[in-house]
TORKOL-4160 file (C-alpha; in steps of 0.2 Angstrom, whole numbers, padded with zeros to 4 digits, m for minus):
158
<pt num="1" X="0357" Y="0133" Z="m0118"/>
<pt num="2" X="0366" Y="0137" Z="m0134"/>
<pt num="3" X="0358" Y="0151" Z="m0143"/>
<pt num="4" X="0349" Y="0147" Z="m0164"/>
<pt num="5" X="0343" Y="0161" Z="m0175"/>
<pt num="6" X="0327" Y="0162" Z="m0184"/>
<pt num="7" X="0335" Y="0149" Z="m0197"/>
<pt num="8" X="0343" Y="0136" Z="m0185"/>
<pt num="9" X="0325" Y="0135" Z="m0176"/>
<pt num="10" X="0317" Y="0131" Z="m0193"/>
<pt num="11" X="0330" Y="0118" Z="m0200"/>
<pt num="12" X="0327" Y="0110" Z="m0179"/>
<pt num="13" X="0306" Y="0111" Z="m0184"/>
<pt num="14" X="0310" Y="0105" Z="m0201"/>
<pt num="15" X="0322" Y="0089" Z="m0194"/>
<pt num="16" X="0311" Y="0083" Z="m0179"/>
<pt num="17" X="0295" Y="0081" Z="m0192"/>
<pt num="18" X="0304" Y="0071" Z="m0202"/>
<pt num="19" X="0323" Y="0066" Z="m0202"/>
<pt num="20" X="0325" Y="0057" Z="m0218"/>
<pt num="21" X="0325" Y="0074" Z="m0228"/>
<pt num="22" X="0337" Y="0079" Z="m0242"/>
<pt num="23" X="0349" Y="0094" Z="m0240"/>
<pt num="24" X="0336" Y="0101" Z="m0255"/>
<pt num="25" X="0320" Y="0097" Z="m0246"/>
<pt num="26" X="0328" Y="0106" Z="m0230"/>
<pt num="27" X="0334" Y="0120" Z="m0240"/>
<pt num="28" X="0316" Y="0124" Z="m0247"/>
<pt num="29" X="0310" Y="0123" Z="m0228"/>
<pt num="30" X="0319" Y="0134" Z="m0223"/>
<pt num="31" X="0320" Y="0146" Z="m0237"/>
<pt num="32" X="0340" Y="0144" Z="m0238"/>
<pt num="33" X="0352" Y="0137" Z="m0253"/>
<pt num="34" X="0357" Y="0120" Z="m0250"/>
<pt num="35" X="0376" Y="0123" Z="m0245"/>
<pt num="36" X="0372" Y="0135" Z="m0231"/>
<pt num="37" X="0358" Y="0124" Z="m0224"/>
<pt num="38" X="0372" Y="0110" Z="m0225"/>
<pt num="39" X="0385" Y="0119" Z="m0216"/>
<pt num="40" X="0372" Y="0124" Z="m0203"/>
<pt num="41" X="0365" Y="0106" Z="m0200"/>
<pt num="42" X="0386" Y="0100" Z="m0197"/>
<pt num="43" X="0387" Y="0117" Z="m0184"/>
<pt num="44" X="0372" Y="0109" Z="m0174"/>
<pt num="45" X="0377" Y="0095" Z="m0174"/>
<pt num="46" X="0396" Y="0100" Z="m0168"/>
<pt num="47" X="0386" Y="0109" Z="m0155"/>
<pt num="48" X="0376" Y="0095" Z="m0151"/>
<pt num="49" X="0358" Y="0101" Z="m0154"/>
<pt num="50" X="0357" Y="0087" Z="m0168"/>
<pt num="51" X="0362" Y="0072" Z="m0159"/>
<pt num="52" X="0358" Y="0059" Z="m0171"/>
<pt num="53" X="0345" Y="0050" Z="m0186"/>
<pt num="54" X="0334" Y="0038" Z="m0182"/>
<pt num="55" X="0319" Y="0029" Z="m0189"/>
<pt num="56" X="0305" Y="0025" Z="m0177"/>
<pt num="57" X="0298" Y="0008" Z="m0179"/>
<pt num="58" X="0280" Y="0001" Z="m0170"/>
<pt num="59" X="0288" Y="m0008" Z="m0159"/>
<pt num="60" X="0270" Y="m0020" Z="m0157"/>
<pt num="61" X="0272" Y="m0024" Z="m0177"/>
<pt num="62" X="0290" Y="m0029" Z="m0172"/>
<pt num="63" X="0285" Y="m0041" Z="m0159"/>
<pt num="64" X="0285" Y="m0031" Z="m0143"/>
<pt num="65" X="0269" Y="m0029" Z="m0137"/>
<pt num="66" X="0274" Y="m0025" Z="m0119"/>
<pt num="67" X="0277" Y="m0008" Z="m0114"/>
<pt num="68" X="0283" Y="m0006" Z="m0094"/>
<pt num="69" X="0287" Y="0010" Z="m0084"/>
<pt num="70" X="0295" Y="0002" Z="m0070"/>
<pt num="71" X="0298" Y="0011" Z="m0052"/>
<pt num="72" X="0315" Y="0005" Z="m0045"/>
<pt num="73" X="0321" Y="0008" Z="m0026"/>
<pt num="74" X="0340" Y="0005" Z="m0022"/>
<pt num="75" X="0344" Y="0001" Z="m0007"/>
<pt num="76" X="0356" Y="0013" Z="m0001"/>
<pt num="77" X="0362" Y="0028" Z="m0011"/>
<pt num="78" X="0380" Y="0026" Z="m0014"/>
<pt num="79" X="0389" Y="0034" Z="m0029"/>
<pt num="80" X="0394" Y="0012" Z="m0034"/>
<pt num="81" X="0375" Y="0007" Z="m0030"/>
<pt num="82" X="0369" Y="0022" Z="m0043"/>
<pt num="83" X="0384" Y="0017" Z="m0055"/>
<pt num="84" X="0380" Y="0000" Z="m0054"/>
<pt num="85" X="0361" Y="0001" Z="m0060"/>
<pt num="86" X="0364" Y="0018" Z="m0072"/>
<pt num="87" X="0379" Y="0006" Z="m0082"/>
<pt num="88" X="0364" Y="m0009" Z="m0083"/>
<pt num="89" X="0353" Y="0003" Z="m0088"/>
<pt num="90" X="0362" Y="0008" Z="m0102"/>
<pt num="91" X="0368" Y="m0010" Z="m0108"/>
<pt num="92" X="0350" Y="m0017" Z="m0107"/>
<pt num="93" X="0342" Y="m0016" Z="m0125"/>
<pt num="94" X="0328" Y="m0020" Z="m0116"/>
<pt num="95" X="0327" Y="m0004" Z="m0107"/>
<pt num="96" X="0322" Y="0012" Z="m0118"/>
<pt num="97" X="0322" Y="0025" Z="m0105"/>
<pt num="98" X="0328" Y="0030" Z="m0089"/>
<pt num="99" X="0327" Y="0045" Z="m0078"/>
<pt num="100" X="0333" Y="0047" Z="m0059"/>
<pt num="101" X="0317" Y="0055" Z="m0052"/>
<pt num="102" X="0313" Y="0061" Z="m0035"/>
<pt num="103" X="0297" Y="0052" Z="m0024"/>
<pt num="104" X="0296" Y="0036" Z="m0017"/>
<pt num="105" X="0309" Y="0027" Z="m0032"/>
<pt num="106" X="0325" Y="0034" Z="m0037"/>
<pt num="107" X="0323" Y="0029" Z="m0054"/>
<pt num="108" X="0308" Y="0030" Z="m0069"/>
<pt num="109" X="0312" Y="0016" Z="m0083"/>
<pt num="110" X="0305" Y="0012" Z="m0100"/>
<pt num="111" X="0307" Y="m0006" Z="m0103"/>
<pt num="112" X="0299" Y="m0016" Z="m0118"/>
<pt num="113" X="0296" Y="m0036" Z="m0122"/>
<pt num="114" X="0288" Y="m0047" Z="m0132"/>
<pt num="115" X="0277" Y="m0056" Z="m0118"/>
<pt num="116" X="0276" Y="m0053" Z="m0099"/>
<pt num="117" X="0287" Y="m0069" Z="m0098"/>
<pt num="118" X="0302" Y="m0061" Z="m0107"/>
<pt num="119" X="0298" Y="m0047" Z="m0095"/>
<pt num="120" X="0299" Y="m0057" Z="m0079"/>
<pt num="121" X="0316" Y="m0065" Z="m0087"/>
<pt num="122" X="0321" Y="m0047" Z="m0089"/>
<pt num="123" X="0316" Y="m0045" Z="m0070"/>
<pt num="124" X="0326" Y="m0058" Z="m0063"/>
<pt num="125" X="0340" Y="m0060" Z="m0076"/>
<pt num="126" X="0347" Y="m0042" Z="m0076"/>
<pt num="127" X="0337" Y="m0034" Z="m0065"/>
<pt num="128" X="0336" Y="m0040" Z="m0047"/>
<pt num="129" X="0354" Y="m0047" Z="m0049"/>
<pt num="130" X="0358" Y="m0030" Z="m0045"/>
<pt num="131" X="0360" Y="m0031" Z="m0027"/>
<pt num="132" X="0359" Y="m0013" Z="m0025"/>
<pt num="133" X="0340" Y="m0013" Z="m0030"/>
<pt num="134" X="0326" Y="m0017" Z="m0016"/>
<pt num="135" X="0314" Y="m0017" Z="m0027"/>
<pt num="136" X="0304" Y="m0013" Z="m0043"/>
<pt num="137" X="0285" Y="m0008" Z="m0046"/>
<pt num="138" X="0278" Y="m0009" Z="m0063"/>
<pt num="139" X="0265" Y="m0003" Z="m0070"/>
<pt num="140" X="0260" Y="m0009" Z="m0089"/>
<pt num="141" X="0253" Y="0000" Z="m0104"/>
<pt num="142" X="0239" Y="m0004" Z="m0109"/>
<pt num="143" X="0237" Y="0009" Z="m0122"/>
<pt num="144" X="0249" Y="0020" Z="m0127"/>
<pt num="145" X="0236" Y="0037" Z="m0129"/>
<pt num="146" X="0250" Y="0049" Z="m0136"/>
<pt num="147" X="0266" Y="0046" Z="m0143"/>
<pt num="148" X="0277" Y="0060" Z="m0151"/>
<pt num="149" X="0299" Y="0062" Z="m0151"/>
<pt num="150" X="0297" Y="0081" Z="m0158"/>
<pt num="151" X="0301" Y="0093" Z="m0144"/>
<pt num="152" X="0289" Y="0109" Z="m0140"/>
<pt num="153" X="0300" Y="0121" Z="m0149"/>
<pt num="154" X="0296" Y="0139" Z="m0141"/>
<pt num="155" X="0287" Y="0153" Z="m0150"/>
<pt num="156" X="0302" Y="0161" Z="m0155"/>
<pt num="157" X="0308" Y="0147" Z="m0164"/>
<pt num="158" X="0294" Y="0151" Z="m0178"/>
């Protein structure tokens, strides 16, 4: 874990609210001048805390009203089977998270579509090509109750 001051932990707060911020409206957030709260937000980001800027989109208003967390079992668990599925899982736009978990599946993925058709052709197009997979239970959303992409910061952090 890499070690932040009082001031990295407020610029991190002040970031995961809301991204699109100006050097200026993270300096008054803060309680810093601009150019230090600049060259702080590049040192995180060197160090990685800061991995990125995004803009969240609703993905239901975008088309995709189907939301999947989908159990997947391989068959075996060989270092090519796990590299097969982890290299499809991070090619397929389709899939927006993925987790090796313990239990009864080895993986936990997020997958999104705009129908339960175009999810079944992401089931037997990409999916159960993989021969390394025995198989896949899904579960679907039916209402997303809670949502959030900010991280608990800890008490210290304040």
């Amino acid at each position: 874990m890499i070690h932040l001051d009082r001031v990295a932990w407020r610029l991190v707060d002040a970031l995961q609210r809301h991204g699109k911020q100006s050097a200026q409206q993270l300096a008054d957030a803060v309680g810093m001048s601009v150019t230090p709260v600049w060259r702080r937000l590049k040192e995180l980001e060197q160090s990685g805390v800061v991995r990125g800027d995004v803009v969240l989109m609703d993905r239901e208003k975008l088309g995709l009203s189907v939301c999947v967390w989908a159990y997947v079992t391989l068959v075996r668990h060989e270092e090519q089977a796990t590299e097969d599925f982890e290299r499809l899982a991070a090619a397929c736009p389709e899939i927006m998270e993925c987790a090796s978990i313990t239990g009864e599946a080895d993986y936990v993925i997020k997958v999104v579509a705009s129908d339960m058709k175009a999810y079944d052709r992401f089931l037997q197009d990409k999916l159960f090509k993989l021969k390394s997979i025995s198989g896949v239970r899904s579960n679907v959303v039916l209402k997303e109750v809670k949502y959030e992409t900010a991280l608990p910061l800890p008490p210290a952090a304040a």
